[in-house]
C-alpha positions, -999 to 999 in steps of 0.1 A, spaced: 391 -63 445 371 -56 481 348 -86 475 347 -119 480 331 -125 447 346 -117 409 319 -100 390 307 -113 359 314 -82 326 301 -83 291 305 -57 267 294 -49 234 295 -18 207 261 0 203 259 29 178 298 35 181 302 36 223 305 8 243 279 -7 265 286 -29 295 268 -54 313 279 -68 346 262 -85 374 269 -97 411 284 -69 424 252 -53 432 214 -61 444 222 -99 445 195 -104 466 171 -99 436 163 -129 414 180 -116 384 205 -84 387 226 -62 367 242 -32 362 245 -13 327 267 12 317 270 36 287 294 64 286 285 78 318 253 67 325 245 39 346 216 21 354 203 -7 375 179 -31 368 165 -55 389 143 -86 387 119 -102 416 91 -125 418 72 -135 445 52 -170 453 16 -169 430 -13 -158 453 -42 -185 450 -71 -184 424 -53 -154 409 -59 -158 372 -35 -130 353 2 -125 351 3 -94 378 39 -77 361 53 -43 374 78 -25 356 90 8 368 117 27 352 130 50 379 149 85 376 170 95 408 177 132 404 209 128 421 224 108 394 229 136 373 245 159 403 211 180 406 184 184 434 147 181 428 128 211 424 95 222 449 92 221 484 101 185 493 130 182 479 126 147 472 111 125 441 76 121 440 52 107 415 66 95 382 69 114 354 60 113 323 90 103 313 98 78 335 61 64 332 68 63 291 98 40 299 82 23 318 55 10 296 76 5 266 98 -23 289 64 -38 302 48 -40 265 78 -56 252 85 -80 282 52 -92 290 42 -113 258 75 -135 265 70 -148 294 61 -190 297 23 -196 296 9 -206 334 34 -185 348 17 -161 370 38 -150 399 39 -116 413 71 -100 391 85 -68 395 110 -52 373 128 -22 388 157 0 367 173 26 387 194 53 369 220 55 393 244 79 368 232 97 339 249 125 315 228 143 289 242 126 257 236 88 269 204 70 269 193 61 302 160 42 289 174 25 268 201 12 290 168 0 310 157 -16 283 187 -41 275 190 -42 315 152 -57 320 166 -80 295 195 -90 307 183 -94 345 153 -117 334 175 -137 313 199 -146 338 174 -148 366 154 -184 374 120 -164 362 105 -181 331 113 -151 306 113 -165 265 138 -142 254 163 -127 257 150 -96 237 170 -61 226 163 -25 224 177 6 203 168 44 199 170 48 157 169 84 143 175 92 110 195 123 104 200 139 65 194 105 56 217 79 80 206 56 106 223 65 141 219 38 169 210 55 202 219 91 191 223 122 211 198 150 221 219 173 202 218 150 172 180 141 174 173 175 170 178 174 131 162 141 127 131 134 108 127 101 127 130 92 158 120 54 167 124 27 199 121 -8 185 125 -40 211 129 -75 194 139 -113 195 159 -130 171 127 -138 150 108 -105 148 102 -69 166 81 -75 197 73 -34 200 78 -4 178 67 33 198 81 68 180 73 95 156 85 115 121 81 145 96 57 128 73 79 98 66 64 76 38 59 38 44 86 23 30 112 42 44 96 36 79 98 -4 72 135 2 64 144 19 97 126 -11 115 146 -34 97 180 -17 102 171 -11 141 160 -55 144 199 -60 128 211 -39 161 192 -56 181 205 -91 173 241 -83 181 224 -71 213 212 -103 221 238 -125 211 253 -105 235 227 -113 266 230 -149 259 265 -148 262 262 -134 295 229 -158 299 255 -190 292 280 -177 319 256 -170 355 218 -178 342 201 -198 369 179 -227 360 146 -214 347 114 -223 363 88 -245 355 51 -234 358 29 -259 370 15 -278 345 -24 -272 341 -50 -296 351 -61 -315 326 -97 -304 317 -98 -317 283 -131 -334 297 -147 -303 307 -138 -279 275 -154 -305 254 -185 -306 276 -188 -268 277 -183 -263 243 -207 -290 232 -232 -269 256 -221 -233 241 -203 -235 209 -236 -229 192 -245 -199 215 -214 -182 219 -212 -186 177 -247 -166 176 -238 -139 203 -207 -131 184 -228 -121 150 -243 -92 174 -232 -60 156 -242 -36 187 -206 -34 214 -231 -39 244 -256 -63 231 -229 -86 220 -217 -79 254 -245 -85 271 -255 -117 248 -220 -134 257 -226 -124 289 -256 -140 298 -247 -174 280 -216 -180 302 -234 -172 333 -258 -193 326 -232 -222 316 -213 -210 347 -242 -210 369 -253 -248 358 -221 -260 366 -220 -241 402 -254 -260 409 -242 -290 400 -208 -284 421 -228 -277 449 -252 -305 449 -222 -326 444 -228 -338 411 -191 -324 400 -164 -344 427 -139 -328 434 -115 -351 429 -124 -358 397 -121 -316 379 -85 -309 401 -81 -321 435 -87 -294 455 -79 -293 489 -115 -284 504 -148 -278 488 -143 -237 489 -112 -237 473 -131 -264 446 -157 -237 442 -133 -213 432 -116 -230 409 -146 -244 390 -152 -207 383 -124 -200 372 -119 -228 351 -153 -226 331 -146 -189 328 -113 -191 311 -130 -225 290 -158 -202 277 -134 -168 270 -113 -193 250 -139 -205 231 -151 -172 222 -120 -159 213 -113 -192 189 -147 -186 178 -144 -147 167 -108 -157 151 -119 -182 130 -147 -166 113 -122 -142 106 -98 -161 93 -125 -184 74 -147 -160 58 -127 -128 63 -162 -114 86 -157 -96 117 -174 -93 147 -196 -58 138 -202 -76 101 -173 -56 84 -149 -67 60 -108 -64 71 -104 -38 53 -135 -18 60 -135 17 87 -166 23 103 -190 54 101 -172 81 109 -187 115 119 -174 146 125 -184 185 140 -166 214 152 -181 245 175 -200 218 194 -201 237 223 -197 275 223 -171 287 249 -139 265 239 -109 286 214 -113 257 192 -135 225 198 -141 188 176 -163 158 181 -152 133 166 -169 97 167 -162 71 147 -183 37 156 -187 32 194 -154 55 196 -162 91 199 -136 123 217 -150 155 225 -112 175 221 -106 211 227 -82 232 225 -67 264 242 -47 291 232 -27 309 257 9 329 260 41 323 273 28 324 304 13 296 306 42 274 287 49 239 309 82 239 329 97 203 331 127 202 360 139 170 345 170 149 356 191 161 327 176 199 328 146 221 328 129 231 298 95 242 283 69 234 262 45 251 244 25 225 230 7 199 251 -19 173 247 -38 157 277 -56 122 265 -85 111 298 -103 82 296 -130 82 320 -150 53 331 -189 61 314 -168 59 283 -170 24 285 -202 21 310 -187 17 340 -184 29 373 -151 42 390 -134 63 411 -121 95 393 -78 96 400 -53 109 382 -43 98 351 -28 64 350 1 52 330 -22 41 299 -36 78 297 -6 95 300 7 70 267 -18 74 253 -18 115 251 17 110 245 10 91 209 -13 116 197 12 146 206 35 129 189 15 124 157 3 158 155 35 177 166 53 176 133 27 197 117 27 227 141 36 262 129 69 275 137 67 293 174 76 322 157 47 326 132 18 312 159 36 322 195 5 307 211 7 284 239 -14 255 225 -35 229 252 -54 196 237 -76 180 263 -93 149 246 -119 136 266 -133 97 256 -167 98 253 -171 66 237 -148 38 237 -146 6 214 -112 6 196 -84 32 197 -96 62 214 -64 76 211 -63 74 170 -99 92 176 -80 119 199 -57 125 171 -83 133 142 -97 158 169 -66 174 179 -64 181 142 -98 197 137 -103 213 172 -67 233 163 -85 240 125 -113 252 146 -89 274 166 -74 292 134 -42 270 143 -24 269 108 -11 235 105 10 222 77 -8 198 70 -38 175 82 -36 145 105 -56 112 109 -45 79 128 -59 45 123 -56 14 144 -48 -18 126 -49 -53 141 -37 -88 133 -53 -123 137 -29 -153 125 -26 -190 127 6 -201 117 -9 -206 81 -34 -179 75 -34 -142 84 -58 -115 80 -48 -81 84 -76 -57 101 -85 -22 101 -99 2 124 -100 -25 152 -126 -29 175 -117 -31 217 -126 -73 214 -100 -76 184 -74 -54 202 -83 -80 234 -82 -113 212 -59 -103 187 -23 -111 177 -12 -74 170 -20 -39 180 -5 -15 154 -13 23 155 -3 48 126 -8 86 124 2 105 95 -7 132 64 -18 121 30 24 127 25 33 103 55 36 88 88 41 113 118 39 82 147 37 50 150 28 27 181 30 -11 177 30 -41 198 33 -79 188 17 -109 208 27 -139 188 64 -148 189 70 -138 147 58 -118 121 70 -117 83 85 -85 73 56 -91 47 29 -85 69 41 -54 85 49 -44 52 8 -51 39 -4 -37 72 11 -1 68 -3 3 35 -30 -9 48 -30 13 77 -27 42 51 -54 36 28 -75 38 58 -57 74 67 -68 86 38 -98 76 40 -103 91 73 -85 124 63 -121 122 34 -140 116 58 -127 147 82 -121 171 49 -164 165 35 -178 163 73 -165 198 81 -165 214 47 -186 241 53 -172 248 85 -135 245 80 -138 249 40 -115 217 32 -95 211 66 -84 250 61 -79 267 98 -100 291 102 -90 329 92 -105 345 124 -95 331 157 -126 322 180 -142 355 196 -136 339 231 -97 332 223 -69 360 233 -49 375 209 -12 376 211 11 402 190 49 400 191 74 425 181 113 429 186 130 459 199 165 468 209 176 448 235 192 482 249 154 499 250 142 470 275 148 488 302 121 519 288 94 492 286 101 478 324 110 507 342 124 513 375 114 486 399 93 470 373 69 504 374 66 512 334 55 480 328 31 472 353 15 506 350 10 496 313 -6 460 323 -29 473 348 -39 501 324 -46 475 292 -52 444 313 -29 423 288 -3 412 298 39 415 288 64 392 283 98 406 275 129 383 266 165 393 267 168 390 232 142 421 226 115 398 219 83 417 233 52 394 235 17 410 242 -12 390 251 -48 401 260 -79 389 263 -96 407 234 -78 427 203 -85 464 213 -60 456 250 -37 440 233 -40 471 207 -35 497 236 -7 476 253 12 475 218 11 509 212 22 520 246 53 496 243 60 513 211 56 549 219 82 536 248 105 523 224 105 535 189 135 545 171 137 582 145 138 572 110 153 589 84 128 601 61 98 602 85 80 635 94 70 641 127 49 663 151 75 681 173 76 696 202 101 723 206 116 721 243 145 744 243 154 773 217 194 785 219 213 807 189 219 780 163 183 764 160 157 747 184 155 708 204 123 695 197 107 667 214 97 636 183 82 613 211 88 609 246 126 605 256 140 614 220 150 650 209 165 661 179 178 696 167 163 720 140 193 742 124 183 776 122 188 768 86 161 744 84 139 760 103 120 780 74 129 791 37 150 822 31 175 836 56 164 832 95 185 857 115 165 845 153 149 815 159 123 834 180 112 847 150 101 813 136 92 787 169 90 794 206 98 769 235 61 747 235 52 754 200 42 719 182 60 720 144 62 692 116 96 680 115 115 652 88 142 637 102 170 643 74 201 622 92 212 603 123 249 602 129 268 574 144 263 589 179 228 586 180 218 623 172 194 630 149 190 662 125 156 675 121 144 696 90 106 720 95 117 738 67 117 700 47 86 686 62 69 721 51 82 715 16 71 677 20 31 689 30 29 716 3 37 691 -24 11 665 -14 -13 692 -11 -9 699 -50 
């Protein structure tokens, strides 16, 4: 060994390969480090914190998940030849670690904390996040940060009815779920993945069967925990202001109670808002005209720092006590916020063809949430090239989820879409991805943009309904229709309540976040996250049927809002007179080269003649797309006039290129010839062919044979015969 130091090795069996864990042999600078290996992939995850910054008032965690394209033996892709941005991918990853690590770590602990996996080796049939996954564990565990778990992580699919444990690509392709579940030894912390319409109970089962993995997974981590974990840290322990929460909520209880029975997302806003600043405000007076000592709230170190603190302090007092407010009304009288019941969706409205240009355009509001979603048609062309670390491949169906600021009346930069948007989209691909048409029956490139109008509770379940009816508006032919609701949770201990359709402050203030999309036959995704350290199997069992009594309802809502548009969530039987139109049809791969041409000439002669355009696969596969039906028309028949084959049976008009002693070549279509016997050239005895065509004539000819050489046998004398009977 060329170290002065014996690394530390645990291993463990996970869905029939091993997995290994080992630390100190590399980054053991970092707080918590360790390297994890399955099969051939390899990844490293890392764990750093540094000293809290002053007044901060949030736990300030980054986790990035990070592929190096050199771990899988390839070079990036572009000009730089270096990684750039995240992907998708990697930012997916990403937020599936920070959603499930974040909960558990120990209250008043708000250092900066960075979480960092690496893929250092990766092969296509290993799972590299996942690896991640139990590595973000495994490095927080042992480190001195003060992380509650340890926690674990599994891929589940189910294939012709079995559970596999982290299965391959090659596997996952028969599947009919896929999910990633993280958990603790006393429930699933986080839950992200999609099916083919699964129903609810068999989706409960495969969360159960994927929590039983992830025990032996953590049994596992502690071992290693027992052997090198460092002495945890202790947060500070908070001031005592016991004093001051009882003063403030003598002074606002009342208020904050009344603000909270505001129906209206902004005038509840601004009703809570104005109480704590004035609460805020009395208590900055007081500060300042030193009627507050400092000693006595904290002892701050000088008056400016006091000053800071007070704020903070009362703020966090009077968010408490809102949040305890709006929980226990709930959980007393079973009355939200907006005056619904748990179980109750808000007003939903829906309308396609809003605006005129788009192939296929919904809004869809529902409350204070409403998505203005198109959605484009296009061809091959304009199918998505990923160059990812295990390969490159395409995609002919994407979804783009934004979320800008006015949606929720603010005022921000426009960037790029940040890691929440890019989930977000994600979710609602996923839900409405199983109920695409086969490629092969709708070889349209399909684009969803969902733009957030309106925000106040699951904008992405709103993005899904309109995906759904903007692709109906499109003439899409989907399977089936889909809807997605967002379900919450608010729990004591002793009592639970189980809401639907959550608003933005019960997502904030609640104990769960749970988002289901699905038919009226079954679940296509499913996106949940847990705040409180346990939940009963029972609840998550109530909440998705739950969750799908309000799909269905939804799905109603959708089918009698757009009745006389869509005629009962049918697509439409025209596409849109703005959309292209695509026609596909197969030819001999050996006739490719007629339809391209030397140097390309054939076919860009027929494209600048049409204006469609061509795409031609090596299987034969001929794809025509154009921007209105009569180029595509013209472009189609040209390729075919290049490429048709004789058939037996079929008359044709003839033109006779060359006459010799035994009959005449005639010319069916351009580049295929076929000879007329002298026999079948007319009825009765022919003694010259002269007598009967002449080089240029045009004759009706049936082709009678083909032999196996290719040469084909043309009758006049038959297709004569043939014309005189249908004239009878």
């Amino acid at each position: 060994m060329p170290y002065w130091f014996e690394p530390t090795t645990v291993t463990m069996d996970v869905g029939g390969r091993e997995m290994k864990i080992e630390t100190g042999r590399m980054a053991k600078q970092a707080a918590g480090s360790v390297l994890v290996s399955y099969g051939a992939t390899s990844v490293l995850v890392t764990a750093v914190h540094s000293k809290p910054r002053p007044g901060i008032d949030f736990f300030p965690l980054t986790v990035d998940f990070v592929e190096k394209f050199a771990a899988a033996g390839k070079i990036p892709g572009g000009f730089f030849k270096r990684e750039g941005r995240l992907s998708d991918r990697e930012v997916l990853t990403s937020r599936f670690i920070d959603r499930s690590i974040r909960p558990l770590f120990a209250e008043g602990y708000n250092d900066d904390t960075q979480v960092t996996a690496t893929v250092l080796s990766a092969e296509a049939d290993s799972s590299a996040d996942m690896c991640a996954f139990v590595g973000a564990s495994a490095a927080l565990s042992i480190s001195d940060l003060p992380f509650l778990g340890p926690i674990g992580a599994v891929r589940i699919a189910r294939v012709d009815g079995e559970f596999l444990v982290n299965p391959t690509p090659e596997a996952l392709e028969g599947a009919d779920l896929e999910l990633v579940v993280a958990g603790t030894r006393g429930s699933v912390v986080m839950v992200e993945g999609g099916a083919q319409q699964v129903p609810e109970g068999e989706m409960l089962a495969a969360i159960k069967f994927a929590h039983e993995r992830i025990l032996e997974i953590i049994g596992t981590i502690e071992g290693l925990q027992k052997q090198v974990g460092k002495e945890k840290i202790v947060p500070a322990a908070a001031a005592d202001l016991s004093s001051l929460e009882t003063e403030i909520k003598g002074k606002a209880e009342q208020r904050l109670s009344e603000a909270f029975q505001i129906q209206g997302k902004f005038e509840r806003s601004s009703a809570v808002k104005s109480v704590e600043k004035e609460i805020l405000a009395g208590y900055v007076d007081d500060y300042a005209n030193e009627k507050v000592s400092v000693d006595t709230l904290a002892g701050w170190e000088d008056r400016r720092t006091g000053l800071s603190t007070l704020r903070s302090n009362v703020g966090q007092i009077l968010h408490d006590l809102g949040g305890d407010l709006m929980r226990e009304r709930v959980l007393a009288t079973g009355e939200r916020i907006d005056g619904r019941k748990n179980t109750e969706i808000r007003s939903i409205a829906c309308e396609v063809r809003a605006v005129p240009r788009p192939h296929g355009v919904a809004l869809f509001t529902r409350g204070e949430t409403q998505a203005m979603v198109n959605c484009t048609l296009g061809s091959g062309f304009d199918e998505q090239t990923i160059d990812g670390m295990n390969g490159r491949f395409k995609k002919t169906f994407m979804l783009h989820y934004n979320f800008p600021p006015f949606s929720v009346g603010e005022a921000r930069p426009l960037r790029g879409p940040g890691r929440r948007e890019v989930g977000h989209g994600t979710l609602a691909e996923r839900a409405v991805t199983p109920v695409l048409p086969e490629h092969e029956d709708f070889p349209y490139t399909i684009r969803i943009v969902s733009e957030t109008l309106e925000s106040n509770g699951s904008s992405s379940m709103a993005a899904v309904c309109g995906s759904t009816l903007a692709m109906l508006d499109a003439g899409v032919p989907l399977q089936a229709p889909v809807a997605g609701i967002a379900m919450g949770l608010i729990t004591d201990g002793e009592r639970t309540v189980i809401l639907s359709d959550i608003l933005g402050d019960e997502d904030h203030l609640g104990d769960m976040d749970f988002k289901v999309a699905g038919t009226e036959q079954g679940i296509t995704a499913l996106q949940m996250d847990i705040k409180v350290t346990q939940i009963d199997w029972d609840i998550l069992e109530t909440a998705l049927a739950q969750a799908r009594d309000g799909r269905l309802h939804i799905l109603g809502c959708m089918k009698s809002e757009t009745e006389a548009e869509l005629g009962g969530l049918l697509p439409r039987q025209e596409l849109h007179e703005f959309a292209p139109r695509l026609e596909v049809l197969s030819i001999k791969p050996d006739r490719i080269r007629d339809i391209i041409g030397p140097g390309g000439k054939v076919i860009r002669a027929i494209q600048e003649t049409t204006g469609a355009k061509i795409d031609v696969e090596d299987s034969g596969r001929v794809s025509v797309f154009g921007p209105d039906g009569a180029s595509v028309e013209q472009a189609l028949a040209m390729v075919q006039e290049l490429t048709q084959e004789a058939e037996i049976g079929k008359v044709y008009l003839a033109k006779v290129k060359r006459v010799v002693d035994f009959g005449a070549f005639a010319e069916i279509f351009p580049g295929t010839d076929g000879l007329i016997h002298i026999s079948h050239l007319a009825e009765g005895r022919v003694d010259n062919v002269t007598d009967v065509v002449s080089e240029g004539d045009e004759v009706l000819a049936k082709c009678i044979d083909i032999d196996p050489a290719g040469r084909i046998r043309l009758s006049r004398k038959e297709a004569l015969a043939d014309a005189a009977a249908e004239a009878e």
